[in-house]
N, C-alpha and C positions, 0 to 999 in steps of 0.2 A: 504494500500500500504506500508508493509511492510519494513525498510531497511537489508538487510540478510548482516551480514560477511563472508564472504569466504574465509578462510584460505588455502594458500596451504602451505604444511607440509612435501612435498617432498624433493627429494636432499638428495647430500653425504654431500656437504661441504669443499669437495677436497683440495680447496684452504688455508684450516684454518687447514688442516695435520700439527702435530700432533695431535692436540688437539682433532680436529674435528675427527671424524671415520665414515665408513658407515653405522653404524649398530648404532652409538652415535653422528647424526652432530650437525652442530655449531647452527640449530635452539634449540637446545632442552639446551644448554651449558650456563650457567651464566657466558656472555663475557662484560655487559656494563651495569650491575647493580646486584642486590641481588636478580633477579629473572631472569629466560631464556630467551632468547630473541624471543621465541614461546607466551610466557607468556605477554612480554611487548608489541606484537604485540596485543594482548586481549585489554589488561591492557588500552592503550591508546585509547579505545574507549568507555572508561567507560561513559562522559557525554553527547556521542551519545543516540540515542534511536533508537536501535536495536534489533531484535527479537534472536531467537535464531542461532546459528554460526553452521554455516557447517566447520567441516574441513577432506579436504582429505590428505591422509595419503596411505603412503606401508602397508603391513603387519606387517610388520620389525619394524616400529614405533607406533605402536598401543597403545602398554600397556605406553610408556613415555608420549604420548596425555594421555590417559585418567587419569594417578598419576598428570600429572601439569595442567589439567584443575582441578582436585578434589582440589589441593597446592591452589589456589587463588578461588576456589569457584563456580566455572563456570560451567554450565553446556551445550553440543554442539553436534549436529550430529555427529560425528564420520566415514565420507565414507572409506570404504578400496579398493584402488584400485590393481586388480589382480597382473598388472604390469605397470612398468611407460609407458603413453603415450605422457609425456609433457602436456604442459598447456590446447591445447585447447580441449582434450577429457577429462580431468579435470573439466572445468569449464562447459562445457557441461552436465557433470554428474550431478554436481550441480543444476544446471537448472532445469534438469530433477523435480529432488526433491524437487521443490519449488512452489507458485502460479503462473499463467502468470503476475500477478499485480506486484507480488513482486517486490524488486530492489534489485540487489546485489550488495556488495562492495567487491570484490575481492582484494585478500592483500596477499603476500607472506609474509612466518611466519619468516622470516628472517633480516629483515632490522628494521634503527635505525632510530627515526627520534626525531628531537630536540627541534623545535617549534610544539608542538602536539595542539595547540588552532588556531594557521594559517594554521595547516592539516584537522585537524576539519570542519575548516569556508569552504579550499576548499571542503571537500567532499557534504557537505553540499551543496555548488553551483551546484559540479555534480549530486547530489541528482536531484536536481529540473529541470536541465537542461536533465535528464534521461525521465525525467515524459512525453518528445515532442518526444520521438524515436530517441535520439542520442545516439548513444556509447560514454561514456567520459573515456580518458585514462591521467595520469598526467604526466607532463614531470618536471625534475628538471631544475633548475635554474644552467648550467654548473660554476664552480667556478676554473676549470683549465680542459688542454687539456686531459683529461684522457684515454685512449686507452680499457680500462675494459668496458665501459659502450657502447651499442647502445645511438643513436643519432637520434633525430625524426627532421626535418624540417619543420619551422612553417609557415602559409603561414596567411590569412586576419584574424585579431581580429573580434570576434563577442561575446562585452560584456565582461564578466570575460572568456571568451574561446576565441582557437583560432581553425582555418581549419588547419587539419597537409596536409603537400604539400607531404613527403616523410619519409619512414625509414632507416636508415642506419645502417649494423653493425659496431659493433666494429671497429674503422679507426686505422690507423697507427697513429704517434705522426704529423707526416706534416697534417693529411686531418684533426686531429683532433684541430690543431693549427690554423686553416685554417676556423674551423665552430664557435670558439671560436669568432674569428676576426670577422668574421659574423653578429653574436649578435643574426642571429634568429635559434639557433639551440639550443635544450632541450637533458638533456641525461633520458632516455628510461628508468621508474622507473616502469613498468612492474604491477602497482597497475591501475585496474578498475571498473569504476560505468556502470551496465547495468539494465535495463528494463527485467525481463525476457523474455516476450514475443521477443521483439524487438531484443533480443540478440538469440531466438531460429529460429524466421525467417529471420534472416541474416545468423545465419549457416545452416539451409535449404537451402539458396541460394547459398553459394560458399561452402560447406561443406554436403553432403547430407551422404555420406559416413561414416562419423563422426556422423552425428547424429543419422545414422539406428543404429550403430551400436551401440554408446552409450543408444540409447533408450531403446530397448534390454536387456541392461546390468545391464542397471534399473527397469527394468518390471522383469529381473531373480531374483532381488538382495533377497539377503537373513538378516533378522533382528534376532542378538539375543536383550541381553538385552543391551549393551554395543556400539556394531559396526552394520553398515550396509556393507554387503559386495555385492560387484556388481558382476555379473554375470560374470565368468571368461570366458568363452569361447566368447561369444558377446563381452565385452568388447578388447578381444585379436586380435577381428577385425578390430578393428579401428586403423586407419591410425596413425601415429604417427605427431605431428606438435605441434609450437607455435600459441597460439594463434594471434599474431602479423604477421604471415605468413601467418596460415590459413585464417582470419578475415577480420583484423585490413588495414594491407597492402590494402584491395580489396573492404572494404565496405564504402560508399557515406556517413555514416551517423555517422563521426567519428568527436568528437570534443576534444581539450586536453586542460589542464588550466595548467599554469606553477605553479610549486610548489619552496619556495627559504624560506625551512623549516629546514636548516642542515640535510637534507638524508646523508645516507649509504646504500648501500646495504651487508656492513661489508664481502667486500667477497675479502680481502685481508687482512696479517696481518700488512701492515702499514693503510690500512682504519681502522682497529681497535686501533693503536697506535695513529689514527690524535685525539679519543674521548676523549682521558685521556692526564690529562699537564705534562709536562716536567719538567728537574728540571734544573738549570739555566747551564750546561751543552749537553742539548737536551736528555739527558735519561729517559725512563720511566723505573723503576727497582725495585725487590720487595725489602722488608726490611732485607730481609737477603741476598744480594748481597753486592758482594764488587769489588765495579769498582775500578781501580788505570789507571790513564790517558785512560779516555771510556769517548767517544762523541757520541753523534746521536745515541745510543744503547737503543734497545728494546729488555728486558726479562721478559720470563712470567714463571710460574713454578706452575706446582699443587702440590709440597711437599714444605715442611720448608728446603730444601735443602741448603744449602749454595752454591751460584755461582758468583765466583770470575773472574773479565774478566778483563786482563793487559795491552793496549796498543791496546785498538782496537778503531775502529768507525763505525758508519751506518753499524751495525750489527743486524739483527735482530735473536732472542735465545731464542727454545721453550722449553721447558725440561717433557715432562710424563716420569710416571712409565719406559715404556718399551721401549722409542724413544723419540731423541735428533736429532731437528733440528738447527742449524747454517747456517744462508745466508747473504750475502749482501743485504743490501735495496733496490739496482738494480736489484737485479734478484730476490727478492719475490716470482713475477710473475711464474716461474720456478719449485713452487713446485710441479706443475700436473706433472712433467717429473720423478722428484722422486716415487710422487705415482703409477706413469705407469708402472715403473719400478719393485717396490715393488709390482706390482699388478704380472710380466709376474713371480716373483719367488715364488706367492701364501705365500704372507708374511701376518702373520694375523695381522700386527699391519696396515693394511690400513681398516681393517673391526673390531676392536676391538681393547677395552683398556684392561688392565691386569682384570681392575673392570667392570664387567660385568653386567649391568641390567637384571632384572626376575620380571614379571610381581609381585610373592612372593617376591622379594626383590633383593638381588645381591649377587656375590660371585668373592672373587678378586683372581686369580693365584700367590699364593706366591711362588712358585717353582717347578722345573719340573726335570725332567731325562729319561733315556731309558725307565727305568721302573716302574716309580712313579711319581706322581702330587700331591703336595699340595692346598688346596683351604682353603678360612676363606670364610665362608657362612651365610648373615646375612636372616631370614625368618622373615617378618611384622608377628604382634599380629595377629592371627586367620586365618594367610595363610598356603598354603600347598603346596608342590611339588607334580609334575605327580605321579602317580602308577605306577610303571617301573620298567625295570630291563635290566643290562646292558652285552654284550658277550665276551667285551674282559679285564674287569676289575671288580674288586673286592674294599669295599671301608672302612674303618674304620670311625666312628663317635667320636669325641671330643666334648663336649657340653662344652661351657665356659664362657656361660651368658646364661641366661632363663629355661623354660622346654622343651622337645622335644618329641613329639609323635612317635614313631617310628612302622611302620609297615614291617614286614618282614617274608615272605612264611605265610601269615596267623596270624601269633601272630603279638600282638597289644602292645607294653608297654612305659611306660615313663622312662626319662633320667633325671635327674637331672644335677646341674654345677659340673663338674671334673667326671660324668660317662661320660661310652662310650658303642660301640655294636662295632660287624661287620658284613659288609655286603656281603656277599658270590658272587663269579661271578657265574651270570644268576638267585640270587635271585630277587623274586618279590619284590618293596621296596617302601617305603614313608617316608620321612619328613614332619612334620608339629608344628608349634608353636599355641598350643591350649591356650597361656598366652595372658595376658596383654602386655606385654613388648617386645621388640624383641631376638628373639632365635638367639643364635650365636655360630657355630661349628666349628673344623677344620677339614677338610677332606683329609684323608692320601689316596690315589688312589694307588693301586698296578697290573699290570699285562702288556698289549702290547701294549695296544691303549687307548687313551684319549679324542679323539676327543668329541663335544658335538652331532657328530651324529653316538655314538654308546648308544643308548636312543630306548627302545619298550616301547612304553608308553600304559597301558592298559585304564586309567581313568585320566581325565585331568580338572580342572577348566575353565582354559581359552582356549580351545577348540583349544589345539595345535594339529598336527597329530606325 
């Protein structure tokens, strides 16, 4: 009887713009330690005894799963789901791919948690309290009125659990000042312990629909060596829901243990300013900032930028590459309205950073124009780019560190540091670093369009189309 991890590895991250992107979120981002907070969610289950981890995942996040499982060692199911259907065709999939005996501990990849040996000991209770055919879901220990979080209602003790009476979403600051005073209300930490069996014959019973169609999707899926990918047409049929809606909300057999472990679910950026101390002015700021009368001030910055802020307070200050946020610490909340916004002008900095991951490695946008792009393109030891060729651009190679393989209409030849080629519009073409060390180019782009979907890819490693 098995304990299975179940990571779920979905989401934008919305909330943690700029930093966060859709195509780069805040799971995969070193935000509250020297490792991702994908990674940390692993990581803290190290003195559990656990079999191997499921995690589902988009497409879109594939290859950052499998480089920061290889970064700490790990090795994990990989599911790709076609498209998002929320939690509980999620965790259904899972299921699928598992024994009936087994037990899963279901854990989104994104939250922080502080006492991880009194997270530990509860899972562990829901562990064994799993093994009678209950569902256990955990609820936190509320510590202020917070309006971000669902709210579960607890109703008679039984042992380390209790009976949940009800769910509630997200409240306004009265209803939510209102459960506080209460005392029996938990905020909705969205991690669960199930039975498999017990958890596939309760969504047979209020979910039938969800589970043809997940089953399906599973009996289609397809294995290479790396991912398993679920049947995209069955999958695409099932209904979309949380599992706390579809389930939770309707099934008899729900028990929840309060958890008063320092959670996050880090999906703000003053829930991420509350982890790190201040300094005896209330600022968290990096070392190259220069406050001059700044209180209550949070700045974060991914360069050695220097940022100077004069006469401000309860400012919170994001600084990337290519977008610069500034908000008040009352309106945080507020960033989905910017993103919306940036979403209706198809602005690529809500789906990408200037530095762009490849499963071969990345390549940052150092400059653009009507009619040219610059790129710095780094390729891993023994990686290679698609076979391709592009129709509305033409591309120059600068090698500036390593060797380069270069293929182009047929010919094969290497590049040493300070050569170059060029690469003709609508020749067939390859990069690849056949070195030890990592190849690093700069790519001068000339002609109408730049987009990354003007790409025919003939031959591909990681079986992109």
């Amino acid at each position: 009887m098995a304990l299975i991890p179940v990571i779920l590895a979905g989401g934008r991250g919305a909330r943690l713009w700029p930093l966060s992107r859709k195509l780069y979120p805040k799971q995969f981002i070193n935000l509250v330690s020297n490792k991702s907070i994908f990674q940390d969610t692993l990581g803290r289950l190290e003195k559990l005894s656990v079999g191997e981890p499921i995690i589902i995942c988009g497409e879109e996040h594939r290859f950052f799963i499998a480089e920061q499982l290889k970064e700490i060692g790990l090795k994990a199911k990989i599911v790709l789901e076609p498209v998002g259907r929320n939690t509980a065709p999620a965790i259904t999939s899972a299921a699928n791919l598992l024994e009936p005996c087994d037990t899963m501990l279901v854990l989104p990849s994104d939250h922080h948690i502080k006492d991880v040996d009194a997270f530990l000991s509860a899972v562990k209770s829901a562990y064994e309290l799993a093994q009678d055919d209950n569902l256990l879901t955990f609820g936190v220990t509320p510590t202020s009125p917070n309006t971000g979080y669902g709210y579960i209602e607890i109703d008679s003790q039984l042992g380390v659990s209790h009976r949940v009476k009800r769910f509630v979403e997200k409240p306004d600051k009265e209803k939510a000042t209102s459960y506080i005073k209460a005392g029996n209300f938990l905020w909705n930490s969205g991690m669960f312990v199930f039975k498999v069996d017990t958890f596939l014959d309760e969504m047979s019973d209020f979910a039938a629909n969800i589970m043809d169609s997940v089953k399906a999707s599973v009996d289609e899926a397809t294995i290479d060596p790396d991912f398993i990918r679920l049947g995209a047409e069955a999958f695409s049929m099932s209904p979309e829901g949380s599992i706390d809606y579809i389930l939770l909300e309707k099934t008899k057999k729900l028990l929840i243990i309060e958890l008063d472990v320092g959670w996050s679910d880090l999906g703000s950026w003053d829930s991420i300013a509350d982890l790190v101390e201040a300094d005896e002015r209330g600022n968290i700021l990096p070392k190259e900032a220069v406050p001059i009368d700044t209180s209550s001030t949070y700045v974060k910055s991914v360069s050695d930028k220097v940022i100077a802020t004069i006469g401000v307070s309860d400012l919170v200050i994001i600084d990337t590459e290519d977008a610069l946020l500034v908000a008040n610490k009352n309106s945080i909340q507020d960033i989905k309205r910017v993103v919306e916004k940036l979403e209706a002008n198809n602005s690529e900095v809500v789906d990408l950073h200037r530095k762009v991951y490849r499963p071969w490695g990345w390549f940052n946008n150092i400059e653009s124009g009507d009619k040219f792009k610059v790129k710095r393109i780094r390729v891993n030891p023994g990686a290679k780019l698609s076979l391709q060729k592009h129709s509305f651009r033409a591309e120059h190679w600068i090698v500036v560190e390593g060797t380069a393989e270069v293929t182009c209409d047929g010919e094969n030849f290497l590049l040493q540091e300070n050569e170059s080629t060029f690469i003709p519009l609508g020749g067939i073409h390859r990069l690849a670093n056949p070195g030890s060390k990592p190849l690093e180019i700069i790519e001068v782009q000339s002609g109408t369009y730049f987009g990354e979907d003007d790409i025919i890819r003939y031959e591909d490693d990681y079986h992109r189309t």
